[in-house]
C-alpha positions in Angstrom: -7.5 13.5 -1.2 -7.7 10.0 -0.2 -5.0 7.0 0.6 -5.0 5.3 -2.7 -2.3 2.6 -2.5 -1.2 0.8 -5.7 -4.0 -1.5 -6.7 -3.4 -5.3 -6.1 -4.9 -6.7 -9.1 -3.1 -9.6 -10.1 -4.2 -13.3 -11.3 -2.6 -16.4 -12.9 -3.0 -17.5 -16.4 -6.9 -18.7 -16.7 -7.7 -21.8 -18.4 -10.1 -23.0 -21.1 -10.7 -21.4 -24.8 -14.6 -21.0 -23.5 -13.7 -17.6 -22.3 -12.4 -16.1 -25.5 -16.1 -15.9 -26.5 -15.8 -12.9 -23.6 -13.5 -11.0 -26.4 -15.1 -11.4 -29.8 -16.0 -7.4 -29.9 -13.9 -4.7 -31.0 -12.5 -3.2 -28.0 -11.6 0.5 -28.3 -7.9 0.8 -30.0 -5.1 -0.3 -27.3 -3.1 2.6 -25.3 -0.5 3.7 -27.3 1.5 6.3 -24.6 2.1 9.0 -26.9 2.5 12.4 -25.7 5.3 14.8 -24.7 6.3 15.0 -21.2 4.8 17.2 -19.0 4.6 18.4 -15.6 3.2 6.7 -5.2 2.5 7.3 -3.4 0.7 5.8 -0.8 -1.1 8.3 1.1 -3.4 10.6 0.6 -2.0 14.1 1.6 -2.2 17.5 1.0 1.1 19.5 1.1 1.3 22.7 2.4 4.7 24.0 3.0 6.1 20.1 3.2 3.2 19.7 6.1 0.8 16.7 4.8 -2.1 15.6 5.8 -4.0 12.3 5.3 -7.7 12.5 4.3 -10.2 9.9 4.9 -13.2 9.7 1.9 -16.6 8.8 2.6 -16.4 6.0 -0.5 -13.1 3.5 -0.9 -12.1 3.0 -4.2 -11.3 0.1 -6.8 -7.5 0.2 -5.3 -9.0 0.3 -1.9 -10.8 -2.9 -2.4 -7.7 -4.6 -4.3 -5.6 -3.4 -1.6 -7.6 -5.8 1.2 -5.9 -8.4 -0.3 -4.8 -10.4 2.7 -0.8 -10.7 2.7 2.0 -9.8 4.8 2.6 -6.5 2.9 0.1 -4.7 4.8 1.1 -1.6 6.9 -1.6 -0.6 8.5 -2.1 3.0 7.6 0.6 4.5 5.5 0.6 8.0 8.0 -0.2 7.5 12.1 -1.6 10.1 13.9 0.1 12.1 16.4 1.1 11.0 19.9 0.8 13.4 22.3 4.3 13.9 24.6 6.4 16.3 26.3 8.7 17.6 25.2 12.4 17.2 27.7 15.4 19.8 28.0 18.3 18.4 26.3 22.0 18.7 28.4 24.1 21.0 27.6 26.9 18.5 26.7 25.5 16.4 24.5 26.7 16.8 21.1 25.2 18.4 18.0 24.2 14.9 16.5 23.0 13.3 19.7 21.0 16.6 20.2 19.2 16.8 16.7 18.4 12.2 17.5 17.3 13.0 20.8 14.7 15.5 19.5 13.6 13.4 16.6 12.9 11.0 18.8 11.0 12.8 21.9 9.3 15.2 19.2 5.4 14.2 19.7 4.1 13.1 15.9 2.7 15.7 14.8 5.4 17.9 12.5 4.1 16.4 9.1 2.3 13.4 9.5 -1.6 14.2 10.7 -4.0 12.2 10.5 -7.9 13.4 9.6 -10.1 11.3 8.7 -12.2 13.7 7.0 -15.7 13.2 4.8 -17.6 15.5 3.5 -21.7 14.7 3.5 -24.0 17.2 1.8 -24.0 20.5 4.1 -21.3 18.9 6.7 -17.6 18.0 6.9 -17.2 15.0 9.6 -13.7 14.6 11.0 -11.8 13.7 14.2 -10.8 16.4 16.3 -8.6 15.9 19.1 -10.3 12.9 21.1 -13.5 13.4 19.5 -15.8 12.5 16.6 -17.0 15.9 15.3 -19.0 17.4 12.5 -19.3 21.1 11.1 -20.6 23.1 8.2 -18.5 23.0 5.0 -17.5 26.6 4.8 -16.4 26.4 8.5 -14.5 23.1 8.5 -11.3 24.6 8.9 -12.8 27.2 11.8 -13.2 26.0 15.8 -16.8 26.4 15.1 -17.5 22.1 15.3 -20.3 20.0 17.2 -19.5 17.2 19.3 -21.1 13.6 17.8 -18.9 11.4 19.9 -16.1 11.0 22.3 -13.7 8.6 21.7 -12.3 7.5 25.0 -15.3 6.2 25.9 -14.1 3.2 24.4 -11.3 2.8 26.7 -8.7 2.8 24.1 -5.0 3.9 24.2 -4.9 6.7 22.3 -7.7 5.6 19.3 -7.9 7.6 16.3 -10.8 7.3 13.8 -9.2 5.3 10.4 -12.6 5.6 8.4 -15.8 7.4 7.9 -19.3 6.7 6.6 -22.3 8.9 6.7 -25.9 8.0 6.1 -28.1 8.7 3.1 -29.6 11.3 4.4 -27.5 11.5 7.9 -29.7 10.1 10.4 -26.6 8.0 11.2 -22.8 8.0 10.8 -20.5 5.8 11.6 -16.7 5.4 12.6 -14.0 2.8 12.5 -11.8 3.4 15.0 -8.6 1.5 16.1 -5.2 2.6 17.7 -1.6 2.3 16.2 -0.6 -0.3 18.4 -3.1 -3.2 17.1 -4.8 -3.9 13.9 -8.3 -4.4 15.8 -10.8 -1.7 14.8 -14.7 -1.0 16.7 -17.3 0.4 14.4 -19.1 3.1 16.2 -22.6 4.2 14.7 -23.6 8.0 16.3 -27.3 9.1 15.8 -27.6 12.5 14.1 -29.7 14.5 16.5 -30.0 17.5 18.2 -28.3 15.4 21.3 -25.8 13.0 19.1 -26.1 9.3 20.7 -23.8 6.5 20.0 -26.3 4.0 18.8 -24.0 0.8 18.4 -20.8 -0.1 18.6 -19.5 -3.6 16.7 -15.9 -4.9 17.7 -13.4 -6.5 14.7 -14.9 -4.8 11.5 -12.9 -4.5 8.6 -15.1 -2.3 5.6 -18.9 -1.3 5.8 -21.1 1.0 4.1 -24.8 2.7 4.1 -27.9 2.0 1.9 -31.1 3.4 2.4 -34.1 0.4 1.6 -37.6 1.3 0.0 -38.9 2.5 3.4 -36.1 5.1 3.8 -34.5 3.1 6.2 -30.8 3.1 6.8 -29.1 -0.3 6.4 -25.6 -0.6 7.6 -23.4 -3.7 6.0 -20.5 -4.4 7.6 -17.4 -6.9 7.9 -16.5 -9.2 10.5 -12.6 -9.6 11.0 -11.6 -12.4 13.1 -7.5 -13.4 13.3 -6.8 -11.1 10.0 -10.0 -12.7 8.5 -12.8 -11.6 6.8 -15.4 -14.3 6.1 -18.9 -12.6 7.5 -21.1 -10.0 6.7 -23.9 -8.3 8.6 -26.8 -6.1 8.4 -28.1 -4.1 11.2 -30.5 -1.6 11.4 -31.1 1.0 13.6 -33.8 3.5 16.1 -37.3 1.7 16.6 -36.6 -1.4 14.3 -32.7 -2.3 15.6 -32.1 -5.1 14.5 -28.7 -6.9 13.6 -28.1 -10.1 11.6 -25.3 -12.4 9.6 -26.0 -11.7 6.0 -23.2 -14.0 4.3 -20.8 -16.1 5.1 -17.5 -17.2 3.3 -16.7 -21.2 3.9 -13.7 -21.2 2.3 -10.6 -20.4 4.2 -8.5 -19.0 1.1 -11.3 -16.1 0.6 -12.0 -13.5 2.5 -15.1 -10.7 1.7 -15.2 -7.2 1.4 -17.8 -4.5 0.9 -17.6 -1.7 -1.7 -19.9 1.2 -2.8 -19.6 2.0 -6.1 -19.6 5.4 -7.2 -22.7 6.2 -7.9 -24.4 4.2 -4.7 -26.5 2.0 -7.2 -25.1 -1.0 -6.2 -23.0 -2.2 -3.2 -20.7 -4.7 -4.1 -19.6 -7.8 -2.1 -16.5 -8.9 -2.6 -15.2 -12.3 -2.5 -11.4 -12.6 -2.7 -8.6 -14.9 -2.8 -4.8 -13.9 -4.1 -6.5 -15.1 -7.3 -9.5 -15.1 -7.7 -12.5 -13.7 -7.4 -16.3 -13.2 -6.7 -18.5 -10.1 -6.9 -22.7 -10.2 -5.6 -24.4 -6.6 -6.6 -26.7 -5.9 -3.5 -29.2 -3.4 -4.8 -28.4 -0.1 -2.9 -32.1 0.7 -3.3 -33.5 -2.5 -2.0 -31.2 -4.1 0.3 -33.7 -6.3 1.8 -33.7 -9.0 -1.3 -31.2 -11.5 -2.5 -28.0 -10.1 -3.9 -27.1 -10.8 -7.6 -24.2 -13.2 -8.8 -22.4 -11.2 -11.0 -20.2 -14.0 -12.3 -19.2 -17.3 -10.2 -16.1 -17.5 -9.2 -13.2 -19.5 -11.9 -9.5 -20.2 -10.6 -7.6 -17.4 -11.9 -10.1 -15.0 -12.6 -10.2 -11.7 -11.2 -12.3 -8.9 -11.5 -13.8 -5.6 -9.8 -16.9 -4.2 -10.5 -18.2 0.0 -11.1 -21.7 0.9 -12.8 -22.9 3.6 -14.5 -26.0 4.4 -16.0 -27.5 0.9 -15.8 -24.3 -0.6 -16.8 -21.4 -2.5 -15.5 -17.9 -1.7 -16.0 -15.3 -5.0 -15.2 -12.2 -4.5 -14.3 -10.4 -8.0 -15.5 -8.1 -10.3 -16.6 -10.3 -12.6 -17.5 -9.0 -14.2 -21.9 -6.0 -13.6 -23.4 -3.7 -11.9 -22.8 -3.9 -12.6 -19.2 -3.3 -8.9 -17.8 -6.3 -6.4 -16.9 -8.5 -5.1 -19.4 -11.4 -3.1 -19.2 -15.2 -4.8 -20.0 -18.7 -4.1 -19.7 -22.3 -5.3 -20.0 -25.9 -4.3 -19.3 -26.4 -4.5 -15.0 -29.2 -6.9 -15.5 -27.0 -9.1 -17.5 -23.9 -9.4 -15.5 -22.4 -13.0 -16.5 -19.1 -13.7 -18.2 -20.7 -14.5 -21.4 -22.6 -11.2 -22.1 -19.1 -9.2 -21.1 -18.3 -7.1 -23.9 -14.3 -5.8 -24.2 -14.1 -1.9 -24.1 -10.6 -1.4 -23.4 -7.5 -2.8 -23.2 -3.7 -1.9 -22.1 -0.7 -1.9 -23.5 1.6 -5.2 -23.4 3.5 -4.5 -19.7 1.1 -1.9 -18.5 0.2 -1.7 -14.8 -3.3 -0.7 -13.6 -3.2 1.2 -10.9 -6.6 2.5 -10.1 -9.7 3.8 -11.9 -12.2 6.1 -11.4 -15.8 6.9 -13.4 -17.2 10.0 -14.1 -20.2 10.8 -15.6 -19.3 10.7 -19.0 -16.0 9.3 -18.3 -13.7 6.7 -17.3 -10.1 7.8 -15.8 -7.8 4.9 -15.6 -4.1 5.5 -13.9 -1.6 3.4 -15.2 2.1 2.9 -15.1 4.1 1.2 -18.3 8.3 1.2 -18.3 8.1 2.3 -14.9 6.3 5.8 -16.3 2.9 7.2 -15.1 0.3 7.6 -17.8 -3.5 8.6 -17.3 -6.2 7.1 -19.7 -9.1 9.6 -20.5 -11.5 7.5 -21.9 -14.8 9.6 -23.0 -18.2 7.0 -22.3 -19.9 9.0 -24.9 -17.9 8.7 -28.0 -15.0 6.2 -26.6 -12.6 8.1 -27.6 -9.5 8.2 -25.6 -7.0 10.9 -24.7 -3.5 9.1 -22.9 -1.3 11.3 -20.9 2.5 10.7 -19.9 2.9 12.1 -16.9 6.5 14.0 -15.3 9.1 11.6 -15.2 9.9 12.4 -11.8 6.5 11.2 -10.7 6.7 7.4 -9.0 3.1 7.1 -7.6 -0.5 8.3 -7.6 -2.5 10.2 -4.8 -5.7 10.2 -5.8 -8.7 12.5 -4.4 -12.4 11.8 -3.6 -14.5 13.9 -6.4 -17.8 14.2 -6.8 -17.8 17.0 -9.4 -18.4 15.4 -12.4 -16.5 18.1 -14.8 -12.9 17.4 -13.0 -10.4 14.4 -12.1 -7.8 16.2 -9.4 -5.1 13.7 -8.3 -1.5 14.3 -6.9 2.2 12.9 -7.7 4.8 12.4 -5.6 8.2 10.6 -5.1 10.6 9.0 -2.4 11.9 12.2 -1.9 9.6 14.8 -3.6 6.0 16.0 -1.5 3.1 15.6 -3.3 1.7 18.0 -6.2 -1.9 18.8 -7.6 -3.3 17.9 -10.6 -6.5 18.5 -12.2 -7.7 17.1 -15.2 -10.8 19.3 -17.0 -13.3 17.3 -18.9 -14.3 20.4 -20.4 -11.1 21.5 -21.8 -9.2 18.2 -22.1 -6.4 19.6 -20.4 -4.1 18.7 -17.2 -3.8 21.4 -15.3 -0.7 21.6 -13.1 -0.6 23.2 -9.3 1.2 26.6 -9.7 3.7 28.1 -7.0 6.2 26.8 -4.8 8.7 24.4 -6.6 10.3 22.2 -4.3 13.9 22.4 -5.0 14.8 18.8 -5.4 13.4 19.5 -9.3 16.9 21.5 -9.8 19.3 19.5 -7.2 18.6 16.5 -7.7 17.9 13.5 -10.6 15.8 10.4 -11.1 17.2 7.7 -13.6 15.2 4.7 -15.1 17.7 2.4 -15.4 17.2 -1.9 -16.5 19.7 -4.8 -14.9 19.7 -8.2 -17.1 19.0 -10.9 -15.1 20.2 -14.5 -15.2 17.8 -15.7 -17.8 18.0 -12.3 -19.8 14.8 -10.1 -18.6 15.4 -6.1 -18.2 14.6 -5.6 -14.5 13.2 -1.6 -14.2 15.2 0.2 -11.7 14.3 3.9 -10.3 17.7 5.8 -8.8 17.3 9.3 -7.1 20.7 11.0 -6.5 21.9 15.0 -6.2 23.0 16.4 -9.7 26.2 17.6 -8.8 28.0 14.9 -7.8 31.4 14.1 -9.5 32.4 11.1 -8.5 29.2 8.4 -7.6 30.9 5.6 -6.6 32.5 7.0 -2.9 28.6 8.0 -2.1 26.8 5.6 -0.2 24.0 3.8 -1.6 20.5 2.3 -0.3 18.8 -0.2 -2.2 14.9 -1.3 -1.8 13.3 -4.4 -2.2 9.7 -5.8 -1.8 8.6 -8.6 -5.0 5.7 -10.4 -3.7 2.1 -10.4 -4.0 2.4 -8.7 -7.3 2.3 -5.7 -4.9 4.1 -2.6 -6.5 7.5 -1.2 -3.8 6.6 1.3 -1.7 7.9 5.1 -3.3 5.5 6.9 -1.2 7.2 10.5 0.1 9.6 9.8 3.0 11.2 12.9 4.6 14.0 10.8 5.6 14.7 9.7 2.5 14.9 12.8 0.9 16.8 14.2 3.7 19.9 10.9 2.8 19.1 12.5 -0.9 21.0 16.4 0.4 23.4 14.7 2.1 24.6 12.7 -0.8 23.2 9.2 -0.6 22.2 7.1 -3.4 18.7 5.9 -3.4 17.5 3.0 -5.7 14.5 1.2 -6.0 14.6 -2.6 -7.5 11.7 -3.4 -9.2 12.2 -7.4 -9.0 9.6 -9.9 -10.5 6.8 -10.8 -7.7 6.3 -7.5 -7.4 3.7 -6.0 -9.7 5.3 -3.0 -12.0 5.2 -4.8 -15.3 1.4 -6.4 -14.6 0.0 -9.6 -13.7 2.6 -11.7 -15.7 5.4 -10.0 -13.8 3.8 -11.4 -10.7 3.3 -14.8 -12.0 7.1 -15.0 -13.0 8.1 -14.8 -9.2 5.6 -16.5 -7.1 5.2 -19.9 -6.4 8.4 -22.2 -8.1 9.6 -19.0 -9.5 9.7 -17.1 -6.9 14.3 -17.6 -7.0 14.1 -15.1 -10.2 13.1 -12.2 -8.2 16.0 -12.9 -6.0 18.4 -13.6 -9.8 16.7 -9.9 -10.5 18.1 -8.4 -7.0 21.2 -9.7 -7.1 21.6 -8.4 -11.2 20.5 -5.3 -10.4 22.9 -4.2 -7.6 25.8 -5.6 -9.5 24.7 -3.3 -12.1 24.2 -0.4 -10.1 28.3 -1.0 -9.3 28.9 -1.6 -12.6 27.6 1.6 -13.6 29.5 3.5 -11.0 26.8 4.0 -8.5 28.5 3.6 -4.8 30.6 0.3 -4.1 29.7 -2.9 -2.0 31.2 -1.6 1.2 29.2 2.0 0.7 26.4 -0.5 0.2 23.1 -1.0 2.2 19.7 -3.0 1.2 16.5 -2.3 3.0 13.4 -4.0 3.3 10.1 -4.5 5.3 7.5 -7.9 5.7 7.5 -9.9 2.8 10.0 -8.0 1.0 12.9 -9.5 3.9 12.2 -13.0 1.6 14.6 -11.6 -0.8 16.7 -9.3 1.1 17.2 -12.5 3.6 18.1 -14.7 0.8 20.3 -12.5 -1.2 22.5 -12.1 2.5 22.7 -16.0 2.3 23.6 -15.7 -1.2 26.0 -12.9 -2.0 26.8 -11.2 1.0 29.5 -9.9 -0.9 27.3 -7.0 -2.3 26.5 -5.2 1.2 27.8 -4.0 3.9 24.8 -3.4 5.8 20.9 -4.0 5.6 18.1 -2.6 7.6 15.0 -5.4 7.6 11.2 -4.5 9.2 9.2 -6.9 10.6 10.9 -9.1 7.7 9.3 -12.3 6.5 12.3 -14.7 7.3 11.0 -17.7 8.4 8.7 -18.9 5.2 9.2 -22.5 5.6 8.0 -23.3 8.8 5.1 -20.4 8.8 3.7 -21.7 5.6 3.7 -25.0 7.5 1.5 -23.6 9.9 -1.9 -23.8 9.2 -2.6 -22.3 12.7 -1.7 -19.1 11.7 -4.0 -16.5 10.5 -2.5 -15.7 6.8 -1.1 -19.2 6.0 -3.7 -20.6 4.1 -4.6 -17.4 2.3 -1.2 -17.3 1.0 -0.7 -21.1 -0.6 -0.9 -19.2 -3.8 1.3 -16.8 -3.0 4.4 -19.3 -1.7 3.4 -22.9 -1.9 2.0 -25.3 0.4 5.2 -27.3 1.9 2.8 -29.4 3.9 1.2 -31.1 1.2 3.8 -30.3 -2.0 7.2 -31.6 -1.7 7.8 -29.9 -4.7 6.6 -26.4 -2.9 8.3 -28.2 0.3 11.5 -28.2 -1.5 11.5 -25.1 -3.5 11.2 -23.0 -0.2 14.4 -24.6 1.5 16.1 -23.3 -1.8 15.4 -19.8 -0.7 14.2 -19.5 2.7 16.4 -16.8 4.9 16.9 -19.1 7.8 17.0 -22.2 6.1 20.3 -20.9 4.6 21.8 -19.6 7.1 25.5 -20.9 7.0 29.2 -19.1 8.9 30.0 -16.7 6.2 30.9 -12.8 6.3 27.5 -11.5 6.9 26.6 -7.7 6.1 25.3 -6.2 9.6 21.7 -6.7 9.7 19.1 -4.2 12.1 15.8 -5.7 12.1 12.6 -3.9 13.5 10.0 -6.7 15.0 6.8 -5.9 16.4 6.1 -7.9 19.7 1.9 -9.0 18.9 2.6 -8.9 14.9 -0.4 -11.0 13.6 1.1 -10.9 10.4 5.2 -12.4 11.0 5.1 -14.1 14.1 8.2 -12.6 16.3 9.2 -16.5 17.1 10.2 -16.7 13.1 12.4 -13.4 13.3 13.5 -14.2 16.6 14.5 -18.0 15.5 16.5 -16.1 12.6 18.0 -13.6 14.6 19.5 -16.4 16.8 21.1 -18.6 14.0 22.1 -15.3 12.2 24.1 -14.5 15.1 25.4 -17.9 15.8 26.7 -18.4 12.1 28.6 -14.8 12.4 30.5 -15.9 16.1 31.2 -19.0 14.0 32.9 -17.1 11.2 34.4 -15.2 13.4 36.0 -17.7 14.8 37.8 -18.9 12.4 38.5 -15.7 10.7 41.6 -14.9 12.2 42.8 -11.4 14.1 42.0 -8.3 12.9 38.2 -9.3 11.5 35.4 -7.0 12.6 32.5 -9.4 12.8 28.7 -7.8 11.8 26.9 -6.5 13.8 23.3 -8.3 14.5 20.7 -5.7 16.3 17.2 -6.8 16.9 14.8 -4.0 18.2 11.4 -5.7 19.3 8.8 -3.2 19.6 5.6 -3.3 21.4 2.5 -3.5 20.3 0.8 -5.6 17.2 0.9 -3.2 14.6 2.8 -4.6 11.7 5.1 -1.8 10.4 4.9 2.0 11.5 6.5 3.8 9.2 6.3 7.0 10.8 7.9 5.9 14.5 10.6 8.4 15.2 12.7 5.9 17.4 12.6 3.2 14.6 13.7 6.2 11.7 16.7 7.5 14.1 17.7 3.9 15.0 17.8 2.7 10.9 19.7 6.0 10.2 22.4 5.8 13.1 23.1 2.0 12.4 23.3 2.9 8.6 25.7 5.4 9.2 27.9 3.8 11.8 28.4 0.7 9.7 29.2 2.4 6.2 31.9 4.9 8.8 29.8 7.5 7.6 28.9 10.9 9.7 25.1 11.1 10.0 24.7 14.7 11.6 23.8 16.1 8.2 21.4 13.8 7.6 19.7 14.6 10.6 19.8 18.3 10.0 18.2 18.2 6.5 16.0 15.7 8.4 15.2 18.7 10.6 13.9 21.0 7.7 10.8 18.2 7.2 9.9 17.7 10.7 9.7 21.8 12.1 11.8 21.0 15.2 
């Protein structure tokens, strides 16, 4: 039950006929969705009476790796663990609303939002519990009955959790990453297995690392080292009698960063070397990690791939040939180079990959096309494949760590429906579907697909939640959501808070702009760089047609947004402020121009693909200004704006949102000024909060904050909200 966000796999168009040769085979016959409709996630949780719990595997996946993708999407973890508090009488006086905010927010974390970092390794189950790195038998993992292997405040950190696991081979060693919610940082602690656990090592500032065992049954650990967001070095060190530790590659350019994958089988460990483009994978042989690692294929501009193996043969994820989206390849392992790649599989025109995963004898891909979830059964022994359309009110895959080889379990979920299980049997070639408790959203309320025209004519995908019964749409209020960038799919993970807007009669709906990456690596193309104006053309088309259709109205009309997503949501305020009346922005991206400037900063120069670089480019100079949030800033009637910044965010400086909160405020007291008696000017909130995470999505403060300032400015009551809120969080 592992996090499995949606996988970043997006290129530009690659150039040169050469690489057609790559696609002369018969690939097997191209998904054609068929199916009848049967029974995003970004966590991965089990639900239990609308109690979830995030699961760390011992082995990240394809997604996982895609994922690392340096940008300013990146949130961390999608669930934090708990803070420990006390809980404080409430007065007598204080009203019912007040009361239900004031116990949201002094509530310690820990209603439905838990983190274990969990692994299972042969006879043992390793996990965090309490402050402590522990280990106990499988069948008594859920039992008191645990061992001690470390104690995490020997570190000295505020409150540090573990964020990932590895185990040994054959569990002489394991080791942690851990880190705390305030900062990004993370130590790598490696425990001897004994019959008196000793920490071994401890590295500062590593990213991903994994376990081989060489020739001599040693246990070799490769790891990551992160400095200022970046990851350009790997070691080796080895442990006991022959400790040693030493630099085992290093990246020279700045636009790539590396990162370390197992694949599934532990044949190979694969090195990964990334841009936002491009990329590089070296096989290091997981049986002999002591000699040179293999090139699978040098890098090409535009080029993109990720790499599993299976019974001496590579599998290649790519978008490598015409048509420029991902497609499925493979060739012999001792063979790996561009030429010799074979096509096996390819997707259907529009088709997102989300993740994949091998089996023994097959290969599950999970894939979204017209905004739909499909999974790809595709049998390695006959290549034949079996496609499956998935609920339509699913928005996003959960998927689990497996090592049976006869079943693929995964979970659904929604904005405002928990997650569900799964199971698809080899064996039977059927999708089983959890049995029990049905969440009662399935009868009360409704998910639409729904498209908006754009300026230039393209169908932007939009996904709107609402209750059934309601008459009359347009007096409810509505909440729109926006990311678009780093061809980075928007965030429909489960959100209690959501759902609980969802009872009280809110309108949710979810923009699916270009930038972002629904549609596939073209839809990212089409709003990045010089293009990146038609994801703000898709916004703005897509909440006109939302009114046009009679959902809500502009003044029942709120826009939210987090990081790079606040590009658009910025720029459509400067735009057509007409269309809101309020907007809620986290740690927002508003200040591109002058970031992307700033070659100081730790994510500028891996993002020149992404935006432009207006140092060099006065054609990427100029583009920006066109768009930029505070470059077009002007005294206008501004929607109120609340904005979440983070005080030691690596990612947006606090000086960019702090810059735009200033001349945000300075253009409204204009406007006001010369808007004459009786105008109720916006209101303009900036809450800074400490630390140097960059978005906690799970803060109770931030979550009663967004929800009173939504309510106040729409003249909405918000007690119900908070009630149904209640129902999710056990107070």
């Amino acid at each position: 039950m592992q996090h499995k966000s949606t996988l970043l796999l997006r290129a530009v168009k690659c150039s040169g006929p050469w690489l057609a040769r790559c696609t002369q085979k018969q690939p097997l016959s191209h998904c054609h969705f068929t199916g009848h409709s049967a029974g995003r996630g970004v966590s991965r949780v089990a639900m239990k009476t609308h109690h979830l719990t995030q699961c760390l595997q011992s082995r990240p996946t394809l997604s996982e790796l895609a994922r690392s993708l340096l940008c300013r999407h990146f949130s961390g973890k999608d669930f934090h663990p708990s803070k420990p508090g006390n809980k404080k009488s409430l007065p007598e006086n204080m009203d019912s609303f007040e009361k239900v905010r004031a116990k949201l927010e002094t509530q310690p974390q820990e209603e439905y939002e838990i983190i274990n970092a969990e692994v299972k390794h042969g006879r043992f189950v390793y996990y965090q519990e309490g402050c402590c790195l522990v280990r106990s038998k499988d069948e008594e993992a859920d039992s008191d009955n645990y061992e001690v292997l470390f104690n995490l405040e020997e570190l000295k950190l505020d409150q540090p959790f573990v964020d990932c696991i590895r185990v040994a081979p054959d569990e002489k060693y394991v080791a942690a990453k851990v880190r705390t919610e305030e900062s990004e940082a993370s130590t790598c602690v490696v425990v001897r297995l004994s019959d008196q656990p000793v920490m071994e090592a401890s590295f500062p500032n590593v990213s991903s690392f994994e376990w081989v065992k060489d020739e001599e049954g040693e246990d070799v650990l490769f790891y990551t080292f992160q400095r200022n967001l970046r990851c350009h070095d790997v070691y080796r060190a080895t442990f006991g009698e022959n400790k040693r530790n030493e630099r085992f590659y290093t990246e020279k350019d700045a636009c790539f960063f590396v990162y370390l994958y197992l694949t599934k089988d532990s044949r190979f460990l694969t090195m990964n070397v990334m841009s936002k483009t491009t990329s590089e994978v070296w096989l290091i042989d997981g049986q002999s990690p002591w000699d040179p690692p293999m090139l699978i294929q040098k890098r090409i501009h535009g080029v993109l791939y990720f790499v599993e193996h299976r019974d001496d043969e590579l599998y290649i994820l790519t978008n490598v040939g015409e048509p420029t989206e991902f497609k499925l390849m493979r060739t012999a392992a001792d063979m790996p180079a561009i030429m010799n790649w074979d096509l096996f599989f390819t997707m259907k025109r529009n088709t997102k990959v989300i993740d994949m995963d091998m089996f023994k004898d097959h290969c599950v891909l999970f894939l979204k096309h017209s905004n739909l979830l499909y999974v790809n059964v595709i049998s390695l022994t006959d290549d034949s494949v079996r496609s499956l359309k998935l609920p339509p009110w699913a928005c996003g895959f959960i998927m689990d760590p497996n090592s049976d080889p006869k079943n693929c379990p995964f979970q659904l979920c929604s904005p405002i429906r928990p997650p569900k299980y799964y199971t698809y049997k080899f064996a039977e070639a059927k999708l089983f579907e959890e049995t029990g408790h049905e969440d009662p959203i399935t009868k009360t309320g409704r998910v639409l697909r729904l498209e908006a025209k754009s300026k230039d004519g393209r169908a932007v995908p939009m996904t709107v939640f609402h209750k059934a019964d309601v008459e009359d749409l347009t007096q409810k209020p509505l909440l729109v959501h926006v990311y678009g960038a780093y061809g980075v799919d928007l965030k429909m993970n489960f959100r209690p808070e959501r759902r609980a807007m969802v009872d009280d009669g809110w309108i949710l709906a979810y923009c699916h702009v270009r930038g972002g990456g629904e549609l596939g690596l073209n839809w990212h193309t089409d709003g990045r760089l010089t293009k990146k104006l038609n994801g703000l053309s898709d916004l703005e088309a897509c909440i006109s047609t939302l009114h046009a259709q009679g959902f809500s109205q502009p003044s029942l009309t709120a826009l939210s947004a987090f990081s790079a997503g606040g590009v658009l949501a910025g720029a459509l305020c400067n735009s057509h402020p007409e269309l809101l009346r309020a907007v809620t922005l986290e740690a927002p991206f508003v200040d591109v121009l002058n970031t992307m400037m700033d070659t100081t900063l730790p994510l500028t120069l891996e993002e020149l693909e992404e935006w432009g670089n207006p140092a060099e480019d006065s054609t990427h100079r100029n583009y920006i200004k066109r768009y930029c949030p505070l470059q077009n800033i002007k005294p206008q009637a501004y929607p109120s704006v609340h904005i979440t910044a983070y005080e030691n965010d690596e990612r947006v400086p606090l000086r960019g949102i702090t810059c735009y909160t200033e001349k945000l405020r300075e253009a409204v007291a204009e406007h006001a000024r010369g808007a004459g008696e009786g105008y109720q000017p916006p209101t303009i909130v900036l809450d800074v909060q400490p630390g140097g995470n960059h978005v906690l999505e799970d803060s109770h403060r931030k979550i009663t904050a967004q929800l009173k300032f939504l309510h106040e400015e729409l003249g909405l009551d918000c007690t119900g909200v908070f009630e149904n809120l209640k129902k999710f969080l056990k107070l």
